[in-house]
N, C-alpha and C positions, 0 to 999 in steps of 0.2 A: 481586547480579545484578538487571539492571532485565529485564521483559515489556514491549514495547513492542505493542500489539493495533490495528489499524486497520481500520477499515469502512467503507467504501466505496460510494457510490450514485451512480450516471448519473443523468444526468438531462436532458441536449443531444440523443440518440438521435433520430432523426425515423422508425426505424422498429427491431423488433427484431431483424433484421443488422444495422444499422449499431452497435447497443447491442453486440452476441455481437462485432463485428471491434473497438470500440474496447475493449472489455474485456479480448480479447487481446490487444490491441499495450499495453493496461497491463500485463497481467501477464507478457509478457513484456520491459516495460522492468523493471519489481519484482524479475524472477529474474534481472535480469543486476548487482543492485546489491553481492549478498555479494562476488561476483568483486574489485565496484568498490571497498568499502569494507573493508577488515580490524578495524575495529570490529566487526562483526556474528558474533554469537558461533553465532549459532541463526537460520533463515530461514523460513518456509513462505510461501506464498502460494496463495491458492484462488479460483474464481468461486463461485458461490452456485449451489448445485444445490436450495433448496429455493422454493416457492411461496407459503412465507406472507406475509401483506402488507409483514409489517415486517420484513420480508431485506434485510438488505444484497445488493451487487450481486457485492462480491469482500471479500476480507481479506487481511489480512498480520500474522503471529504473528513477531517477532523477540526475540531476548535480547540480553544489553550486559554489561560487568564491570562497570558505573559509570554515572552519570548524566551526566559527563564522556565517556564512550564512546558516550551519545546522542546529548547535544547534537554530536558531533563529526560523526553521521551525518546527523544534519537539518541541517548547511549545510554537507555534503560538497557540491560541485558536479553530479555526477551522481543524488545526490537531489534535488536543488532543479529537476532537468531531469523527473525523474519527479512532483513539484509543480504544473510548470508543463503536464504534460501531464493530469494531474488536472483541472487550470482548462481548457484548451482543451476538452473533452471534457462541460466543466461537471459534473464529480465534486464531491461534498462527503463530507467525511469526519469520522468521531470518532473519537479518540483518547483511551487509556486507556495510561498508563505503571505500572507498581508496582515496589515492590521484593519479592524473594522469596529 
């Protein structure tokens, strides 16, 4: 099984509504991906409820049968749509895969 971990920072916001409304049109593109993709074994997705400096902004916790079942979800087309809205939004993210 892979862990797929992602962490997520704004950084385009010009005020903190518009950070809290793009956050949620991420993360409700993020929850509509399990639907989309039948790779996705396991899903979560959260905003950051804490204050400390070095928070991310949101995450996403997924699992995979295979590394073959990742790659297949990073250039599903409907992720590559949640990507592209990542960039419009000017998100950067890090990514941490493992096996377990």
């Amino acid at each position: 099984m892979i862990k797929h971990i992602v962490f997520i920072r704004i950084k385009g916001a010009s005020s903190e509504e518009d950070k809290i409304n793009d956050l949620n049109k991420l993360k409700d593109a993020l929850d509509q991906l399990p639907s989309q993709i039948p790779e996705i074994k396991s899903y979560q997705t959260g905003i950051n409820i804490s204050d400390a400096a070095t928070a991310s902004d949101a995450a996403l916790v997924a699992e995979f049968e295979s590394e073959k079942a990742l790659e297949t979800y990073k250039n599903h087309p409907e992720h590559i749509k949640v990507l592209e809205l990542i960039s419009s939004i000017k998100g950067r993210t890090s990514v941490v895969d493992f096996e377990f």
